[in-house]
VMD Tcl script that draws the C-alpha trace (Angstrom):
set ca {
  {11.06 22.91 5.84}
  {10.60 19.48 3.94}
  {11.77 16.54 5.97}
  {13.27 13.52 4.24}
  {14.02 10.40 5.83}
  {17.03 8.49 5.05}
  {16.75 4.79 5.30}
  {20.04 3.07 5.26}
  {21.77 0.26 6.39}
  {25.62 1.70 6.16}
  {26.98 4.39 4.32}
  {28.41 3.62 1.27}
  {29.35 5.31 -1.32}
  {26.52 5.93 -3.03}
  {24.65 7.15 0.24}
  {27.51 9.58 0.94}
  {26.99 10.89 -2.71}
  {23.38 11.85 -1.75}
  {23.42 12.98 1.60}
  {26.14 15.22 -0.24}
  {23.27 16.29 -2.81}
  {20.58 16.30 -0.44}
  {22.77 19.13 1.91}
  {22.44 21.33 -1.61}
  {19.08 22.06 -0.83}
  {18.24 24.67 1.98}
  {14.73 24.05 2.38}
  {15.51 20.11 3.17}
  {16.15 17.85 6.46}
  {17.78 15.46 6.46}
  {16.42 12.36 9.23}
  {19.00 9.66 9.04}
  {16.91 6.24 10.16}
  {19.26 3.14 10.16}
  {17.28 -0.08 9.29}
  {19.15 -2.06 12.56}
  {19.87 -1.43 15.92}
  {15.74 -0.59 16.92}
  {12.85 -1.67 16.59}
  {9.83 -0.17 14.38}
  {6.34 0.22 16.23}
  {3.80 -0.57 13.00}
  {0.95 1.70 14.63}
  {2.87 5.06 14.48}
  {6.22 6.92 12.99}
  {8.88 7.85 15.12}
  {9.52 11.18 13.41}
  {7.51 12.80 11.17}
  {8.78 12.90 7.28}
  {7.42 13.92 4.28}
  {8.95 11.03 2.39}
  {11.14 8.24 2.92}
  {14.29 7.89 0.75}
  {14.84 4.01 0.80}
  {18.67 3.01 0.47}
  {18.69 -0.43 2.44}
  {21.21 -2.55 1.46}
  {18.95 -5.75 2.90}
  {15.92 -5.91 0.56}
  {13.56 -7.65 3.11}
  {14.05 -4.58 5.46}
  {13.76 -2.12 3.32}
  {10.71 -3.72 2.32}
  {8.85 -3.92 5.35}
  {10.48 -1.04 7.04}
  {8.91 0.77 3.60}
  {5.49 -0.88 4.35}
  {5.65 0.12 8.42}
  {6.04 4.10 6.64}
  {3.34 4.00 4.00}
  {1.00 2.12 6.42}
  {1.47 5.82 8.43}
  {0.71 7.17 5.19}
  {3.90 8.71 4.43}
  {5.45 8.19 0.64}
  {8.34 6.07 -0.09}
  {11.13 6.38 -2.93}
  {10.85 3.66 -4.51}
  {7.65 2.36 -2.85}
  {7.50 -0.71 -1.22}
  {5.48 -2.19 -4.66}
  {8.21 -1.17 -6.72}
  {10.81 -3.15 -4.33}
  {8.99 -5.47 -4.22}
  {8.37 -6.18 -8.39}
  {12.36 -5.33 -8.42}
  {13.45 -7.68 -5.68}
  {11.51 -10.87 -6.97}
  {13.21 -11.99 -10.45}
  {9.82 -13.82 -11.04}
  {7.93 -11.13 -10.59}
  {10.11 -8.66 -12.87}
  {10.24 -11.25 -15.80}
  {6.16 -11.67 -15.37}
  {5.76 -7.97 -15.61}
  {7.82 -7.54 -18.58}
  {6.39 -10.47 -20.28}
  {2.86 -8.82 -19.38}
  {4.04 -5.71 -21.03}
  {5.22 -7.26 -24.41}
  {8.91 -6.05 -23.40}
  {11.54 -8.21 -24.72}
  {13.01 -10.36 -21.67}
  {15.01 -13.77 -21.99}
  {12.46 -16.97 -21.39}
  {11.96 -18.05 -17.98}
  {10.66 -21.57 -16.62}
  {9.70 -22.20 -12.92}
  {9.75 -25.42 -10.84}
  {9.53 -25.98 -7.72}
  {10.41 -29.44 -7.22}
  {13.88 -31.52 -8.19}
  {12.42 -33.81 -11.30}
  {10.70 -30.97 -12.31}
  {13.65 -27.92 -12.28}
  {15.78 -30.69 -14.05}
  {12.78 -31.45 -17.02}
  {12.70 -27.57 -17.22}
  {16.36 -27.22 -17.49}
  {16.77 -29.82 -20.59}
  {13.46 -28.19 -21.79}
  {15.06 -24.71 -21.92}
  {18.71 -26.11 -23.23}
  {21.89 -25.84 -22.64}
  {23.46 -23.64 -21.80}
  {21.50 -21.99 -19.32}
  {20.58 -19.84 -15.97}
  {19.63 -20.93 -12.39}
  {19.43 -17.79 -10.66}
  {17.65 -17.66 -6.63}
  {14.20 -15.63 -6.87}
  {15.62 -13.19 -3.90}
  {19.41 -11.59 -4.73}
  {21.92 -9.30 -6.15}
  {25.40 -8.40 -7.27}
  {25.67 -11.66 -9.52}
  {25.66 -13.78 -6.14}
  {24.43 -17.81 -6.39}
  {24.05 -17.53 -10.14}
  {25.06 -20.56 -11.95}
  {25.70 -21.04 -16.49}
  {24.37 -24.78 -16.81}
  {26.62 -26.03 -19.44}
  {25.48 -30.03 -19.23}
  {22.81 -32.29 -17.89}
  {25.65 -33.86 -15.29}
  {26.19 -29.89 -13.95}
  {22.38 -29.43 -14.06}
  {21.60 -32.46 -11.45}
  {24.56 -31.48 -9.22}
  {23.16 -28.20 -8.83}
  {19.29 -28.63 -8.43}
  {20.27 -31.05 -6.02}
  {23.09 -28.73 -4.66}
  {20.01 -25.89 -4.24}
  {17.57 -28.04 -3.05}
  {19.53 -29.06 0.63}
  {19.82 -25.02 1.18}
  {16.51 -24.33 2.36}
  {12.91 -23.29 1.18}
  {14.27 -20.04 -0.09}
  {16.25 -22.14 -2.73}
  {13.55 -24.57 -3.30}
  {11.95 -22.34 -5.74}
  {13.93 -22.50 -9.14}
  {13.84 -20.05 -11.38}
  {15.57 -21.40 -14.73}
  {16.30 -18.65 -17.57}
  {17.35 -18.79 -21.08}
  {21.21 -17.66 -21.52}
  {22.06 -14.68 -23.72}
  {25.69 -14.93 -25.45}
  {26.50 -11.68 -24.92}
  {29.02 -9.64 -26.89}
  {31.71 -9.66 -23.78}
  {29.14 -6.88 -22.00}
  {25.69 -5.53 -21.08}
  {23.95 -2.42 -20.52}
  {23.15 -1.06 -17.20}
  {20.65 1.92 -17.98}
  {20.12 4.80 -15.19}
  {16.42 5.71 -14.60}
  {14.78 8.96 -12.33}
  {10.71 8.69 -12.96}
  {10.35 6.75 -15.76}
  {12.65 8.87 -17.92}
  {16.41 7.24 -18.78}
  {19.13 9.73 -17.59}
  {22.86 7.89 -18.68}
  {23.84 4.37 -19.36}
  {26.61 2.28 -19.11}
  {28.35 -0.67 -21.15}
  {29.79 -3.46 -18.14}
  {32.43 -5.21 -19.80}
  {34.02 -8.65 -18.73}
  {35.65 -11.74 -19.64}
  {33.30 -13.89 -17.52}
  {29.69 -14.01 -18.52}
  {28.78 -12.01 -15.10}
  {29.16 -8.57 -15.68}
  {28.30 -7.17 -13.02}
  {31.05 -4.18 -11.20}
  {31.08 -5.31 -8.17}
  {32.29 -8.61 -9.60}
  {35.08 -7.17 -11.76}
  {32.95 -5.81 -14.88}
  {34.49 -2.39 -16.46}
  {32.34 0.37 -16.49}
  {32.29 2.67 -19.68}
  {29.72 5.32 -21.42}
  {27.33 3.95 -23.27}
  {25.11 6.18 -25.66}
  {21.39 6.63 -25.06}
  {20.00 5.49 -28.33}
  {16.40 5.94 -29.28}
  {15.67 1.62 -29.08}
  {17.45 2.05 -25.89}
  {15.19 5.02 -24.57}
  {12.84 3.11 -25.69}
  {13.02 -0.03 -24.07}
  {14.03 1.25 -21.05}
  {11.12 4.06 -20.67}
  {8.55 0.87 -21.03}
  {10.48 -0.96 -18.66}
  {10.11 1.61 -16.04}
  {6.45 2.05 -16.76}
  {5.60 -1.81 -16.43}
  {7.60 -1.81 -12.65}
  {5.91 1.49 -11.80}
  {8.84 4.18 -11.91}
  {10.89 5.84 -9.30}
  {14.98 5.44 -9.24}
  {15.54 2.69 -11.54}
  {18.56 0.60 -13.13}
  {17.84 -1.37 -15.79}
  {20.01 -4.59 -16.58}
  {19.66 -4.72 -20.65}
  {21.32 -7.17 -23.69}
  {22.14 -6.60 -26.50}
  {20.82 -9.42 -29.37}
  {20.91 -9.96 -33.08}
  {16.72 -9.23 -32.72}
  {17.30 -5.79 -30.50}
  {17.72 -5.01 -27.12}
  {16.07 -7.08 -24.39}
  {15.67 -6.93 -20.86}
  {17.13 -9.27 -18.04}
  {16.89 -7.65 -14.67}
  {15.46 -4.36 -13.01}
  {17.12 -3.21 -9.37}
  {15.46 -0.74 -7.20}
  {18.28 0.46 -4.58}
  {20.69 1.26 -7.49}
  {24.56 1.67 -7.44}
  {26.16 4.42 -9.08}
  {29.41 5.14 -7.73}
  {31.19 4.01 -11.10}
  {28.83 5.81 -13.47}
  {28.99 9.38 -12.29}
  {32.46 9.78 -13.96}
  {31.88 7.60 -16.52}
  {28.62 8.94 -17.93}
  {29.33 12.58 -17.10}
  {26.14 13.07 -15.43}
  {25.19 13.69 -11.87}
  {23.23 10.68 -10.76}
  {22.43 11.27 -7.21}
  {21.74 14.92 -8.38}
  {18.77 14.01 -10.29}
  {17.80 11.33 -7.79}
  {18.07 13.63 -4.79}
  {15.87 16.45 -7.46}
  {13.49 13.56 -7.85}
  {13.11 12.97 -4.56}
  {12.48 16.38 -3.55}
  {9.91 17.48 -5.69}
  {8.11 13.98 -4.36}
  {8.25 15.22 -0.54}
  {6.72 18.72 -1.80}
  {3.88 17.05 -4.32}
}
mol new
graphics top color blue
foreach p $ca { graphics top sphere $p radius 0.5 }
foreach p [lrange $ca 0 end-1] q [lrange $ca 1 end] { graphics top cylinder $p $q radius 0.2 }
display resetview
């Protein structure tokens, strides 16, 4: 019998759509391990697994909790590297840059004079975006030099984790983006987000609908994968007048409006993928 442990913070959606999926399998148990309520001892696991599904909603938990497991040498999907290359927008832009994939242009400061010189450097309009988040939250369009020094300034009295600013070109985008579904390094479905405000994302209001897996999109998105290291992927993509270019990669994704839309069974080929890494 393959175990498979299920980290999770609550069960949403998504998680009930692959505990659902994960039942399908006879040969499979299922160890539900909720990232709260205990405490982790770092020398030893508390139940054997052969793999650890990660589906934390926190991203510094289900990084560490990920690095307690494959310190006890038991894999993780996605591995705590992979979180980790996902979680920090620095690191994601570095790595595509590395690779030669097309990603907007990023500027770091880490100081007030100096996010402000890279803002009117970059131009305006542009990006502040935190290092550490999701769902579209503390992003901010810089539209003027006046907005600019209101929010450096505004960033700078919320802490160290906001001291670090990460400045990135804006992409006029045609009303929409791409969000691309990965299981390996392999593209399974994609979808367009469309909204009237410039953040797209669903869970702040974008419209989900099919998008077509074109060859450039493949593409793109099979490299992307490869550069972060693989695993269950969704890729944030624009389109441009040069071609398709990358803007953000997540690593716990959320599917619950694609299924339908795309016509493919996401957490199906996760929970496959997943699997056949427990019995590898």
């Amino acid at each position: 019998m393959t175990k498979i442990g299920f980290l999770y913070t609550r069960l949403r959606a998504e998680e009930k759509y692959l505990l659902d999926e994960l039942e399908k399998h006879a040969d499979v148990e299922v160890v539900r391990i909720k990232d709260d309520g205990h405490f982790f001892d770092i020398s030893s696991i508390a139940e054997s697994v052969d793999v650890l599904f990660e589906r934390s909603v926190s991203y510094s938990r289900g990084v560490y909790i990920s690095k307690i497991y494959e310190a006890n040498g038991v894999k993780v999907v996605n591995s705590a590297d992979v979180a980790e290359r996902c979680g920090d927008k620095y690191v994601t832009s570095q790595l595509l840059v590395q690779n030669g994939i097309a990603t907007p242009r990023v500027y770091m400061a880490f100081d007030e004079e100096s996010a402000l010189k890279a803002v009117d450097a970059m131009g305006y309009p542009c990006v502040l975006k935190p290092v550490v988040g999701s769902w579209g939250r503390l992003l901010a369009k810089v539209d003027s030099r006046h907005a600019a020094e209101s929010l450096i300034e505004h960033k700078s009295t919320l802490g160290v984790n906001h001291q670090v600013f990460y400045i990135q070109e804006y992409i006029n985008k045609p009303g929409r983006d791409i969000r691309a579904f990965v299981v390996g390094d392999e593209p399974i479905a994609a979808i367009y987000r469309t909204s009237e405000s410039w953040i797209t994302n669903t869970a702040r209001g974008g419209v989900a609908s099919n998008c077509p897996l074109t060859p450039e999109l493949t593409e793109i998105c099979h490299r992307t994968a490869k550069a972060i290291g693989g695993g269950l992927l969704a890729i944030d993509v624009f389109e441009t007048e040069n071609g398709f270019t990358v803007n953000e990669v997540n690593h716990t994704m959320e599917f619950r409006n694609s299924i339908t839309t795309t016509g493919v069974n996401i957490p199906a080929l996760m929970v496959d993928y997943v699997v056949k890494q427990a019995k590898a």
